[in-house]
TIDOVEX-364124 format. One record per residue (C-alpha): x, y, z; residue number from 1. Coordinates in steps of 0.5 Angstrom, whole numbers, plus 500, padded with zeros to 3 digits. Layout:
<pts>
pt X: X | Y: Y | Z: Z | nr: NUM
...
</pts>
This chain:
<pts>
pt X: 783 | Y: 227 | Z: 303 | nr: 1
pt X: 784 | Y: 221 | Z: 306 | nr: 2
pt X: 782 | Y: 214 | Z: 302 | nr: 3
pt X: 777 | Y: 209 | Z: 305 | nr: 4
pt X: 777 | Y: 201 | Z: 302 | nr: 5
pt X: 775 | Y: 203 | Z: 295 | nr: 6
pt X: 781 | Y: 209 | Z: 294 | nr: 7
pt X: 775 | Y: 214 | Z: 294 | nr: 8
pt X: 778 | Y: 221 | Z: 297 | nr: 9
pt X: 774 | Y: 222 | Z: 302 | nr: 10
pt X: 774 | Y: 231 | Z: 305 | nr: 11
pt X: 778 | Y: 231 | Z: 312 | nr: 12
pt X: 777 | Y: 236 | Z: 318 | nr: 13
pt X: 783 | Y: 239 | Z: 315 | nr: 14
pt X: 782 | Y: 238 | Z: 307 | nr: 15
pt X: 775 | Y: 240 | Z: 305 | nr: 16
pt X: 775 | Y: 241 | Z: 299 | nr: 17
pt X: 778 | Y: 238 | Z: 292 | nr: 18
pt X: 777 | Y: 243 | Z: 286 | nr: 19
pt X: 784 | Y: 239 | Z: 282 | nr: 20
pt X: 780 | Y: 236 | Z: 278 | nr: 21
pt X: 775 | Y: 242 | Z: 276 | nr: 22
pt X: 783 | Y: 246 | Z: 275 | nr: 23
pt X: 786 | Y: 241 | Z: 271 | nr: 24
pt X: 788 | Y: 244 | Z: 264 | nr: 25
pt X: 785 | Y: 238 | Z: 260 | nr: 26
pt X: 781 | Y: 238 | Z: 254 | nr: 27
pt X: 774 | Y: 238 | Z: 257 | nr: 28
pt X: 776 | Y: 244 | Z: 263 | nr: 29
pt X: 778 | Y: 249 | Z: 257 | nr: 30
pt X: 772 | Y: 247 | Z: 253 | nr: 31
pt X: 768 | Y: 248 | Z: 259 | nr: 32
pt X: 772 | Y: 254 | Z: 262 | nr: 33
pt X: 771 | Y: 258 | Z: 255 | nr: 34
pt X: 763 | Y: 256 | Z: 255 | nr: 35
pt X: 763 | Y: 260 | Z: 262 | nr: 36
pt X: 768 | Y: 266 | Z: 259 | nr: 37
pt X: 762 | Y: 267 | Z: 253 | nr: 38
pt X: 757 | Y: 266 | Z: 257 | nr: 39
pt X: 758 | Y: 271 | Z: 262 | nr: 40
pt X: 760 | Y: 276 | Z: 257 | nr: 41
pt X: 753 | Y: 275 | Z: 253 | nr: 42
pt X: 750 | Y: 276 | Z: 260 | nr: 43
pt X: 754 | Y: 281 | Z: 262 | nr: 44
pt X: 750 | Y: 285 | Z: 254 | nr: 45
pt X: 743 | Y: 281 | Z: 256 | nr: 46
pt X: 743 | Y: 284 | Z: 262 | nr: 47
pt X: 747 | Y: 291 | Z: 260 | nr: 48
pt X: 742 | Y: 292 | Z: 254 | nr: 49
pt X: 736 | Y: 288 | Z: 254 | nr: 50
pt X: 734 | Y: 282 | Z: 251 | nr: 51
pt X: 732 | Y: 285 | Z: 245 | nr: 52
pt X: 740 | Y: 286 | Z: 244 | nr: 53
pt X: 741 | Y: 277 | Z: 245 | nr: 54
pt X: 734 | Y: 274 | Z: 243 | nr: 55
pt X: 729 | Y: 274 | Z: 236 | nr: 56
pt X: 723 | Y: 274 | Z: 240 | nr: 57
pt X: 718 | Y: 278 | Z: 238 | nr: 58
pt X: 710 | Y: 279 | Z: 239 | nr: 59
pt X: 708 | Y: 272 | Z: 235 | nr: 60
pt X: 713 | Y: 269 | Z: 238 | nr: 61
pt X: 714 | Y: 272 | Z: 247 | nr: 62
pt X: 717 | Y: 265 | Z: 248 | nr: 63
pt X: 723 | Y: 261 | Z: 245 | nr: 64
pt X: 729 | Y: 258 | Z: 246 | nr: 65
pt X: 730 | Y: 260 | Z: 253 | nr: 66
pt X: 722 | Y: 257 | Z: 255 | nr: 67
pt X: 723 | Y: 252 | Z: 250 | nr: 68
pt X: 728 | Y: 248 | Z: 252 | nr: 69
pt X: 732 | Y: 251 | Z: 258 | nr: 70
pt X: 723 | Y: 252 | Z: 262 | nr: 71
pt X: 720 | Y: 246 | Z: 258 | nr: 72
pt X: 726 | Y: 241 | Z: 257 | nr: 73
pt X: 729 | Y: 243 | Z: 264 | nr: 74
pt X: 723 | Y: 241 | Z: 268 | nr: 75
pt X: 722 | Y: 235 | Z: 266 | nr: 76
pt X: 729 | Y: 231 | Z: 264 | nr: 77
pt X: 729 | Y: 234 | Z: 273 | nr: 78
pt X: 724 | Y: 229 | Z: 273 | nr: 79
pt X: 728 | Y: 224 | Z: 275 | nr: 80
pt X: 728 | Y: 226 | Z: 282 | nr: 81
pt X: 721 | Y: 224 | Z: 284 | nr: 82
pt X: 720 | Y: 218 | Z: 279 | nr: 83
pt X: 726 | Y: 214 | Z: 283 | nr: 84
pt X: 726 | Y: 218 | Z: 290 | nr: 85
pt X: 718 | Y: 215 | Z: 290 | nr: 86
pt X: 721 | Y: 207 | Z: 288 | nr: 87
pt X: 725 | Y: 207 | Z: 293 | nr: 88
pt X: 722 | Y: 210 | Z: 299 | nr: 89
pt X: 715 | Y: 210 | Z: 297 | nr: 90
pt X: 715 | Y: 203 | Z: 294 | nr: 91
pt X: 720 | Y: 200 | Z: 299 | nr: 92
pt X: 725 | Y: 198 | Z: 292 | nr: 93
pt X: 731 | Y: 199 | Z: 296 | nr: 94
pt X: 735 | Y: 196 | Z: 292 | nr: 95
pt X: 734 | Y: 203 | Z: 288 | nr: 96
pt X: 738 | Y: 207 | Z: 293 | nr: 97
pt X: 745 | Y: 208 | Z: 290 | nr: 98
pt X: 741 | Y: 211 | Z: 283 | nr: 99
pt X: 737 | Y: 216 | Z: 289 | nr: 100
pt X: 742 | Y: 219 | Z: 292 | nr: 101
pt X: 746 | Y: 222 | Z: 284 | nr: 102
pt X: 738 | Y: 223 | Z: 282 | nr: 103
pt X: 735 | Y: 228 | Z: 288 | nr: 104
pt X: 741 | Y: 233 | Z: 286 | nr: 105
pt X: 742 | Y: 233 | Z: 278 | nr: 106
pt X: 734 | Y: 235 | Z: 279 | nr: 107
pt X: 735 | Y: 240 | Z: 284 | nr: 108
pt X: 741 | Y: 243 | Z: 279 | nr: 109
pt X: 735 | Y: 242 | Z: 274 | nr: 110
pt X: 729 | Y: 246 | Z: 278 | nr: 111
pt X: 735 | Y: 251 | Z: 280 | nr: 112
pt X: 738 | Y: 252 | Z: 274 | nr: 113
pt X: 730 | Y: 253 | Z: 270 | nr: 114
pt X: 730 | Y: 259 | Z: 274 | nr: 115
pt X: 736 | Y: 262 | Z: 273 | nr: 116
pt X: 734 | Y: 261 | Z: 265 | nr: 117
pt X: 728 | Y: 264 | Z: 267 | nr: 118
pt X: 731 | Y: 271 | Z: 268 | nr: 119
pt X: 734 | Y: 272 | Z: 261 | nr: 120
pt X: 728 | Y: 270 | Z: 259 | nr: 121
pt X: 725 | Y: 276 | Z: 263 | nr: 122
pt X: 724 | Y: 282 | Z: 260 | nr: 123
pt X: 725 | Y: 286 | Z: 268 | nr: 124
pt X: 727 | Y: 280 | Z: 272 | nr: 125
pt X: 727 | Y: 283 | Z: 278 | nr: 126
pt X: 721 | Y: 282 | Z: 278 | nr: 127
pt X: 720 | Y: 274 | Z: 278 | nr: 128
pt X: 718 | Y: 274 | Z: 285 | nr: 129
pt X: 712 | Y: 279 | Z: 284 | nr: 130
pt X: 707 | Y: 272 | Z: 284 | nr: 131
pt X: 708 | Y: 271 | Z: 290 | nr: 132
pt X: 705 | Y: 279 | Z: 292 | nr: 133
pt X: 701 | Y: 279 | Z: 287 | nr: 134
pt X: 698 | Y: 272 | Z: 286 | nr: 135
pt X: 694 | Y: 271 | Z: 280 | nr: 136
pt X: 690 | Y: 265 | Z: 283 | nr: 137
pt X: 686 | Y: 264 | Z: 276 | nr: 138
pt X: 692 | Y: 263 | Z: 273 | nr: 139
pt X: 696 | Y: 257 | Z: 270 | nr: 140
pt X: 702 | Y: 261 | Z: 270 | nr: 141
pt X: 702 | Y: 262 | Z: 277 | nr: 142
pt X: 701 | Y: 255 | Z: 279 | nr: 143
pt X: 707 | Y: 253 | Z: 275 | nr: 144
pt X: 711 | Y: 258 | Z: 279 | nr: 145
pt X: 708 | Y: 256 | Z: 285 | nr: 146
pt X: 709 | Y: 250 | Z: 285 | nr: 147
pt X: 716 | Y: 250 | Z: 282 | nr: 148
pt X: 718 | Y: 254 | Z: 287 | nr: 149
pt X: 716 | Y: 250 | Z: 293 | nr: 150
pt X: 719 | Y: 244 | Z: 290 | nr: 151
pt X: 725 | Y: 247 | Z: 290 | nr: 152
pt X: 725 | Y: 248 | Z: 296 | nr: 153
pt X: 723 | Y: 240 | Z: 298 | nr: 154
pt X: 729 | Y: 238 | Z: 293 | nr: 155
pt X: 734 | Y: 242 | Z: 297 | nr: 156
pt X: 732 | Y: 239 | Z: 303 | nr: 157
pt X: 732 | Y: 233 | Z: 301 | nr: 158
pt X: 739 | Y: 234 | Z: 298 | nr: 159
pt X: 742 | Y: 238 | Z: 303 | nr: 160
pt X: 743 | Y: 231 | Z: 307 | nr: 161
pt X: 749 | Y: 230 | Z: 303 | nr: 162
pt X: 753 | Y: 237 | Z: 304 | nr: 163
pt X: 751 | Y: 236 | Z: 311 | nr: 164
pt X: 755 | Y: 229 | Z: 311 | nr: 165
pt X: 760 | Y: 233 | Z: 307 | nr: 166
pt X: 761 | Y: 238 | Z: 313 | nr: 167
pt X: 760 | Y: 234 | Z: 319 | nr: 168
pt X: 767 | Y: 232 | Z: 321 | nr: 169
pt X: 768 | Y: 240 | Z: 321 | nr: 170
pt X: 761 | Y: 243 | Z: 323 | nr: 171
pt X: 758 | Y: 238 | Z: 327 | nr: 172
pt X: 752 | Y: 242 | Z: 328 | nr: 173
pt X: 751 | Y: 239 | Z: 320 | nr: 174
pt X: 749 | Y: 232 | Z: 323 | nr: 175
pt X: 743 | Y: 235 | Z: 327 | nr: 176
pt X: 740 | Y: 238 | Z: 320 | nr: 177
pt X: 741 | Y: 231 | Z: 318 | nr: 178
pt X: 738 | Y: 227 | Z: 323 | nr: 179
pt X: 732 | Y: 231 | Z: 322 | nr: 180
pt X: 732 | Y: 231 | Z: 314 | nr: 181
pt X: 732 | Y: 224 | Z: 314 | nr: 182
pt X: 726 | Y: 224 | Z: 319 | nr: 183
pt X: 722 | Y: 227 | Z: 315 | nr: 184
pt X: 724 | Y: 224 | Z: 308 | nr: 185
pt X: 719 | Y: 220 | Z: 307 | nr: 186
pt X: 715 | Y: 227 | Z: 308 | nr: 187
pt X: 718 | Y: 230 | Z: 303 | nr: 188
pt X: 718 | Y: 225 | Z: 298 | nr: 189
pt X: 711 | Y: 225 | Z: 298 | nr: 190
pt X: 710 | Y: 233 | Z: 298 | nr: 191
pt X: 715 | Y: 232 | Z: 292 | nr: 192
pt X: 711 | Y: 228 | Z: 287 | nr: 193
pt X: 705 | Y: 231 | Z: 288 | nr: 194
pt X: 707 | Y: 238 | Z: 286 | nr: 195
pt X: 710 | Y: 234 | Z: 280 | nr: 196
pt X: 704 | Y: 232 | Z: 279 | nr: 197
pt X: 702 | Y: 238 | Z: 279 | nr: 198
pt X: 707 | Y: 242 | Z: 275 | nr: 199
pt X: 709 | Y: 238 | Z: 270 | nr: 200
pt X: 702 | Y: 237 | Z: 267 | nr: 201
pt X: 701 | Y: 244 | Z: 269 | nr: 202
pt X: 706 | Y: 247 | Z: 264 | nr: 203
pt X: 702 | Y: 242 | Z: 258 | nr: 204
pt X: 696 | Y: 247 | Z: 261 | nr: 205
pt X: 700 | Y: 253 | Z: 259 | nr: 206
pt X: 698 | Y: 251 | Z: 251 | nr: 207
pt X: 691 | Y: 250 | Z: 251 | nr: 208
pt X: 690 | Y: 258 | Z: 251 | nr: 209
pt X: 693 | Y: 258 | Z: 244 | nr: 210
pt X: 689 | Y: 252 | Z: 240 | nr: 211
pt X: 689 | Y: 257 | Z: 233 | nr: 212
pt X: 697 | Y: 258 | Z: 234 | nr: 213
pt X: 699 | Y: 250 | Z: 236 | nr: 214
pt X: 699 | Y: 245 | Z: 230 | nr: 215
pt X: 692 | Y: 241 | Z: 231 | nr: 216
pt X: 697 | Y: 235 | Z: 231 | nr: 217
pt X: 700 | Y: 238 | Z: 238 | nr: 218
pt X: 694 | Y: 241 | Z: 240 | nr: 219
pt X: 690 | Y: 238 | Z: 245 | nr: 220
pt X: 686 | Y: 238 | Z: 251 | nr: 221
pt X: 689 | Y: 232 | Z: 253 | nr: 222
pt X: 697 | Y: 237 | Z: 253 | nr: 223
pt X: 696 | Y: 236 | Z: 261 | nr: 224
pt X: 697 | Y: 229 | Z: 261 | nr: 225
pt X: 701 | Y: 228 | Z: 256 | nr: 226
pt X: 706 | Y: 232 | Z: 259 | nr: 227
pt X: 705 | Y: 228 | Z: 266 | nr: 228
pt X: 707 | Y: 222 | Z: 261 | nr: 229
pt X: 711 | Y: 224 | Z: 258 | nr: 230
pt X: 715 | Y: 227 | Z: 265 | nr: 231
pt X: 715 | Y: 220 | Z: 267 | nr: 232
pt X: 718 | Y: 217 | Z: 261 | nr: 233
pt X: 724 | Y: 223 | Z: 261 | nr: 234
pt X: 725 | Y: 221 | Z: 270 | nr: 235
pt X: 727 | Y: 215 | Z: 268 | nr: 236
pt X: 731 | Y: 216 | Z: 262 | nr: 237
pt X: 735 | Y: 220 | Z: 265 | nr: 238
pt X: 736 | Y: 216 | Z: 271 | nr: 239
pt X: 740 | Y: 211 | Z: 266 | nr: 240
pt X: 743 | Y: 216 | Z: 262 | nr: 241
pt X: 747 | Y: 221 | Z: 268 | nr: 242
pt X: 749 | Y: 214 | Z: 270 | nr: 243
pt X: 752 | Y: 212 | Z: 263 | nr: 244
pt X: 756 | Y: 218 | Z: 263 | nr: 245
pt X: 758 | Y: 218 | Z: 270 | nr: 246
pt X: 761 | Y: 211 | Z: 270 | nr: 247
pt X: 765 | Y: 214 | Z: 264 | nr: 248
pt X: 767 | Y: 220 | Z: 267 | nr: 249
pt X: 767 | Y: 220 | Z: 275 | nr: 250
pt X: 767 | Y: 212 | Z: 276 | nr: 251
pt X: 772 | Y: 213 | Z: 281 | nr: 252
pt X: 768 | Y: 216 | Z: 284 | nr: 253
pt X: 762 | Y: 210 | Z: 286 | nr: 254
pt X: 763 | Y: 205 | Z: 291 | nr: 255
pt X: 762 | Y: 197 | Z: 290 | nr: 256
pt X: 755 | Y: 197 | Z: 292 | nr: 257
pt X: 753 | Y: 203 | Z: 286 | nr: 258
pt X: 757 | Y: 200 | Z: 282 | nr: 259
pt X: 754 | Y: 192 | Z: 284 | nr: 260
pt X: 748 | Y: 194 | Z: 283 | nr: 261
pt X: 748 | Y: 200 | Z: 277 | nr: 262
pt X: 746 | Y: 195 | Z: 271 | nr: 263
pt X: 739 | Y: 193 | Z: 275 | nr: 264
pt X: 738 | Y: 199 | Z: 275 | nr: 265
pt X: 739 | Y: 201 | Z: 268 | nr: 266
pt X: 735 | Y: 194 | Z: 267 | nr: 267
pt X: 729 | Y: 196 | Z: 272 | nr: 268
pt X: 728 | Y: 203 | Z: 270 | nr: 269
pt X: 729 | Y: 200 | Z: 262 | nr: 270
pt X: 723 | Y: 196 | Z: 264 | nr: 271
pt X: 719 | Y: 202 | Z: 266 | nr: 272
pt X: 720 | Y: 206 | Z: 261 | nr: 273
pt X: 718 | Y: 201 | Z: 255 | nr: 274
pt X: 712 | Y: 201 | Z: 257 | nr: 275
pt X: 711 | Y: 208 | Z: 259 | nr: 276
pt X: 713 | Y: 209 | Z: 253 | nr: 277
pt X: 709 | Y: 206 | Z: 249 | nr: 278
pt X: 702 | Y: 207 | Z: 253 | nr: 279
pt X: 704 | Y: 214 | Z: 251 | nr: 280
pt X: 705 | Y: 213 | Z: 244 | nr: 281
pt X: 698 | Y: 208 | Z: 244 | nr: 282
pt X: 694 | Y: 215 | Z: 248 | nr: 283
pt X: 697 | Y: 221 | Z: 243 | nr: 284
pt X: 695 | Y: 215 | Z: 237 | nr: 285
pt X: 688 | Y: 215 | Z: 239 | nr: 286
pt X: 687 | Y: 222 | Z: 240 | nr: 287
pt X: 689 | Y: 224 | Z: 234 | nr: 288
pt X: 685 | Y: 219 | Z: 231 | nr: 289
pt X: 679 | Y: 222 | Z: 236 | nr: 290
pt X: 681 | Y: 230 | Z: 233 | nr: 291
pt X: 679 | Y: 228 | Z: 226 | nr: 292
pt X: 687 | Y: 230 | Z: 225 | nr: 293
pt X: 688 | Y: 224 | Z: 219 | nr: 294
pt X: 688 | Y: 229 | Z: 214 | nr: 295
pt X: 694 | Y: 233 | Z: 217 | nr: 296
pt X: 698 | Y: 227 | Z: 217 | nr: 297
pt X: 700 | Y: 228 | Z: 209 | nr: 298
pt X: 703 | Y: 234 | Z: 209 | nr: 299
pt X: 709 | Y: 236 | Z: 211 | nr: 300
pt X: 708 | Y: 238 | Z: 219 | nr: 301
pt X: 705 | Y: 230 | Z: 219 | nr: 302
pt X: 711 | Y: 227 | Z: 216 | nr: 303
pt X: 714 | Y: 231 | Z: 221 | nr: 304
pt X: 709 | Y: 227 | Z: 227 | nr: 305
pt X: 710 | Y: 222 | Z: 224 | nr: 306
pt X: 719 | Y: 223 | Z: 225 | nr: 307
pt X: 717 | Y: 224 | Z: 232 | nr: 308
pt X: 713 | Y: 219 | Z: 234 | nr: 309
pt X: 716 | Y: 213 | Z: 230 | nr: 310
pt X: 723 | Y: 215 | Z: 231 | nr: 311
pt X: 723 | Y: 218 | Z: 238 | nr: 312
pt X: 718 | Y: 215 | Z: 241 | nr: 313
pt X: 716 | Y: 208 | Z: 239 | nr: 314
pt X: 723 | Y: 206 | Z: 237 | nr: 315
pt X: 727 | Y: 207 | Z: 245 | nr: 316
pt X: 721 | Y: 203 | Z: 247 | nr: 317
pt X: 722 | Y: 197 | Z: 244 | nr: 318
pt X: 729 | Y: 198 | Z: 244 | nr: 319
pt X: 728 | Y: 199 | Z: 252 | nr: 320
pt X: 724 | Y: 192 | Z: 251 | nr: 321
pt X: 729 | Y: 188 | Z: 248 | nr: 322
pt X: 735 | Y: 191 | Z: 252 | nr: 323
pt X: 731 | Y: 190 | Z: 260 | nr: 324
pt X: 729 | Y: 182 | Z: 256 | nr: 325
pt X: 736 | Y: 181 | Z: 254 | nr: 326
pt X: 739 | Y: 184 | Z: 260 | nr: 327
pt X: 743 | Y: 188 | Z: 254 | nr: 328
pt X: 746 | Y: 194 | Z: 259 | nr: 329
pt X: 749 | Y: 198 | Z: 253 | nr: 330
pt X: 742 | Y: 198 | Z: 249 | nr: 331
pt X: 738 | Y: 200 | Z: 254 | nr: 332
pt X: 743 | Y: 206 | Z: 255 | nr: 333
pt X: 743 | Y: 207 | Z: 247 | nr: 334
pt X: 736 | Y: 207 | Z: 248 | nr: 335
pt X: 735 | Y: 212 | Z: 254 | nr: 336
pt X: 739 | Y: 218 | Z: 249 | nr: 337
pt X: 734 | Y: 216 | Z: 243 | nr: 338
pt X: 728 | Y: 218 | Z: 249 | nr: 339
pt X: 731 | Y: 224 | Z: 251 | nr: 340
pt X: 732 | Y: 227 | Z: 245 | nr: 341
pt X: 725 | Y: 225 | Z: 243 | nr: 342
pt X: 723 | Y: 229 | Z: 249 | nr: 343
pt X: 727 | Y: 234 | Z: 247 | nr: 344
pt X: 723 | Y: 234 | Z: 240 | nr: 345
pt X: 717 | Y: 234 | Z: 243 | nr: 346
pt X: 718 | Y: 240 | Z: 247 | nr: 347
pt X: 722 | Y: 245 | Z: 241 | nr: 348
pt X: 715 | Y: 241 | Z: 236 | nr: 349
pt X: 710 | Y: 244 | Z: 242 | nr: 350
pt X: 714 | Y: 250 | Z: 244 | nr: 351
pt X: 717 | Y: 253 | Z: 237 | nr: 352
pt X: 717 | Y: 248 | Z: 231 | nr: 353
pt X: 709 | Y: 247 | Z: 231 | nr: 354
pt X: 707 | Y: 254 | Z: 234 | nr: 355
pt X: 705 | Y: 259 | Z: 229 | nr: 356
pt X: 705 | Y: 254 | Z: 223 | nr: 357
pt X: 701 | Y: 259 | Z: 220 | nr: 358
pt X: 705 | Y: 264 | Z: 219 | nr: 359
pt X: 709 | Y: 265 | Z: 213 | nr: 360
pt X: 717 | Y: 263 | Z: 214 | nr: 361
pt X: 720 | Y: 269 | Z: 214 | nr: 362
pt X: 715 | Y: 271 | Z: 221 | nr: 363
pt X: 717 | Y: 264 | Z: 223 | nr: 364
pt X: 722 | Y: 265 | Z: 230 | nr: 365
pt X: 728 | Y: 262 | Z: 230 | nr: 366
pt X: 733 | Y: 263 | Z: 236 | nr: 367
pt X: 740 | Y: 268 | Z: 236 | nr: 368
pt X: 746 | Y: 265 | Z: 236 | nr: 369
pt X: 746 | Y: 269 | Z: 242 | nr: 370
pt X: 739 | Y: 265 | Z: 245 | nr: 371
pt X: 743 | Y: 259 | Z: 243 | nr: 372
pt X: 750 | Y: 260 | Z: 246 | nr: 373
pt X: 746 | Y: 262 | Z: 253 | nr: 374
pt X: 742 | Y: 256 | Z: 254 | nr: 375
pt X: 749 | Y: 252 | Z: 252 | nr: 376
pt X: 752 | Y: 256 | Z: 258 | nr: 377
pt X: 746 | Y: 254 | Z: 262 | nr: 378
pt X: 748 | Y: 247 | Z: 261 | nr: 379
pt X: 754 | Y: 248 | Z: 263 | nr: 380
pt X: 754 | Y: 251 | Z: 269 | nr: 381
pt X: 749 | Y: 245 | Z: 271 | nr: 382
pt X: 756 | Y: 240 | Z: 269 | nr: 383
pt X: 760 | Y: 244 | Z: 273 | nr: 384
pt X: 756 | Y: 245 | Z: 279 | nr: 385
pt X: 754 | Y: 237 | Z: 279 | nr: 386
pt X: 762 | Y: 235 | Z: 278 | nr: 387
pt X: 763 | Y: 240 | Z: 284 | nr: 388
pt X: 758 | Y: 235 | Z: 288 | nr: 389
pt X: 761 | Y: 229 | Z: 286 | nr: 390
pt X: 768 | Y: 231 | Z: 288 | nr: 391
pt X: 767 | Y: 233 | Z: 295 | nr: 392
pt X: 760 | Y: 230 | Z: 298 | nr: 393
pt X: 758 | Y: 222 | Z: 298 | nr: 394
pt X: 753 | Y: 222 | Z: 291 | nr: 395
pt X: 756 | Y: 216 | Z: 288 | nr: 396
pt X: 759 | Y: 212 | Z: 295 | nr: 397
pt X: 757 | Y: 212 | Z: 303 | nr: 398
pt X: 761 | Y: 216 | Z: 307 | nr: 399
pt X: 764 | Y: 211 | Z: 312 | nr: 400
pt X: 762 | Y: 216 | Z: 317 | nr: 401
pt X: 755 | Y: 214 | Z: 315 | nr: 402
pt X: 755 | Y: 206 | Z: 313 | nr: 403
pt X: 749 | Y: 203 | Z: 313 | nr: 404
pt X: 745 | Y: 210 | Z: 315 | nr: 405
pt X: 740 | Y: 210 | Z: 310 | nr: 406
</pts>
């Protein structure tokens, strides 16, 4: 590796790749490496024995963790590659650009990783791609799958750019494919978020066929757009929060621009958020009152309404507010992991937590330890990959070979 201006070790001809960090025996790489050994023993049983040998999931409850947080949270804390890639080439903000290069791929890791969780949570897994053979127009279900599908591909077109920069000095032939992708680039944005839009509201629409199950203070037929909402608010939250352990993990990785230009960012992307935030607080307060669901507010589920709206929800949204006005970098980071957590909350509430409220305890779901350990396995391997990309292709620094290309 050779080192440009700012000591960031650049891939040559002759070394391409840099796998020291990923290979150091710290603490963080032993931890990650016993993670990756349980869960391929776990995916070596799942998929030996089936998925009644590692999951709780029964008739009352066919989606669980795996859709609860691996489906649901995944998709729309990958949110932040459309909410930045829109700001900075569809509304011109270019001086976002430093946060879209790191936003395209932790969100095609996301989408990537959403479909390897989907075949644990498959009970004949080879058979994901069916919908495309045996479309069910009719369903909500298959436009999900088709449009994750196809924005998948739209992100790994979008983020090919940078492996293509990584390889160019050995396979030339690299630089045609990024000539062309960065030609259509404002294309590709454009396509991006209108199956976002689509998806992210469209996973909300999957629950409004179970109004009997869905706690009335979850339910309503404005899911879709709560969902969308609440996508946004998760895009831009993520956005500050990669960022923040980026700077704590790989800051030798950024140039001086990412670094100049980090705490606007983190400041702009706060002001955002705040106000998104608390139009979505304003809209599920208004249509609870409008469901006549006030009663439900003095029971237990209602206390825990109450939690998430309060805690989770108004409470990151003043903090975004106070942080962006006061220019505070550190509250507005502070903020951003109390709004990913409501996000996370909001889809376990929906998902598991509010579902089957009916039931009694003993018929209520609850994950495996098993259904646990695979999603902390999933989340790790998205690390591992991401802290791959970072080590070798030019995420969070230009390549000098392409300075002022963008």
């Amino acid at each position: 590796m050779e080192n440009h201006a700012i000591n960031i070790p650049i891939p040559t001809r002759e070394k391409m790749f840099n796998m020291s960090p990923l290979l150091r025996p710290t603490l963080g790489n032993i931890i990650t490496w016993i993670i990756l050994t349980v869960g391929l023993v776990i995916t070596f049983i799942r998929f030996t024995q089936g998925i009644g040998s590692v999951a709780n999931l029964d008739d009352n409850a066919p989606w669980g963790m795996w859709i609860g947080f691996d489906l649901l949270c995944g998709v729309c804390l990958a949110a932040g590659g459309y909410f930045t890639t829109v700001a900075c080439y569809v509304m011109g903000m270019k001086h976002f650009h430093s946060a879209a290069r790191p936003a395209v791929p932790t969100a095609f890791l996301g989408y990537a990783f959403v479909v390897v969780a989907l075949l644990y949570d498959l009970g004949h897994p080879l058979r994901l791609p069916f919908m495309f053979f045996f479309p069910g127009t009719t369903s909500v279900l298959f436009e999900v799958g088709l449009c994750v599908a196809t924005y998948l591909t739209v992100l790994f077109t979008e983020f090919s750019i940078a492996p293509a920069e990584w390889l160019s000095r050995r396979f030339p032939i690299a630089l045609k494919w990024r000539f062309f992708v960065n030609k259509i680039n404002i294309l590709l944005t454009i396509f991006g978020v209108t199956l976002s839009t689509l998806h992210q509201s469209s996973l909300g629409s999957l629950y409004l066929i179970c109004p009997g199950k869905l706690h009335p203070l979850w339910y309503s037929p404005f899911l879709p757009m709560f969902f969308f909402v609440s996508s946004m608010v998760a895009g831009a939250s993520m956005v500050i929060f990669e960022g923040f352990f980026a700077h704590k993990g790989v800051h030798q990785y950024m140039d001086a621009q990412h670094l100049r230009e980090s705490d606007c960012v983190t400041l702009s992307f706060a002001k955002a958020a705040s106000f998104i935030l608390m139009a979505y607080f304003m809209l599920k307060f208004i249509d609870m009152l409008v469901q006549a669901n006030i009663p439900y507010l003095f029971t237990g589920y209602g206390l825990w309404w109450m939690v998430e709206m309060f805690g989770f929800v108004l409470l990151p949204a003043l903090l975004y507010a106070k942080g962006s006005r006061e220019g505070n970098v550190r509250l507005c980071q502070y903020a951003s992991m109390n709004a990913v957590a409501g996000i996370v909350l909001n889809r376990f509430n929906i998902c598991m937590i509010a579902f089957n409220y009916q039931l009694p305890a003993a018929e209520r779901y609850f994950p495996s330890l098993w259904e646990i350990c695979i999603s902390v396995f999933v989340v790790t391997m998205i690390v591992t990959c991401y802290r791959f990309i970072v080590y070798h292709m030019p995420i969070l620094y230009e390549h000098p070979d392409f300075k002022d290309a963008h």
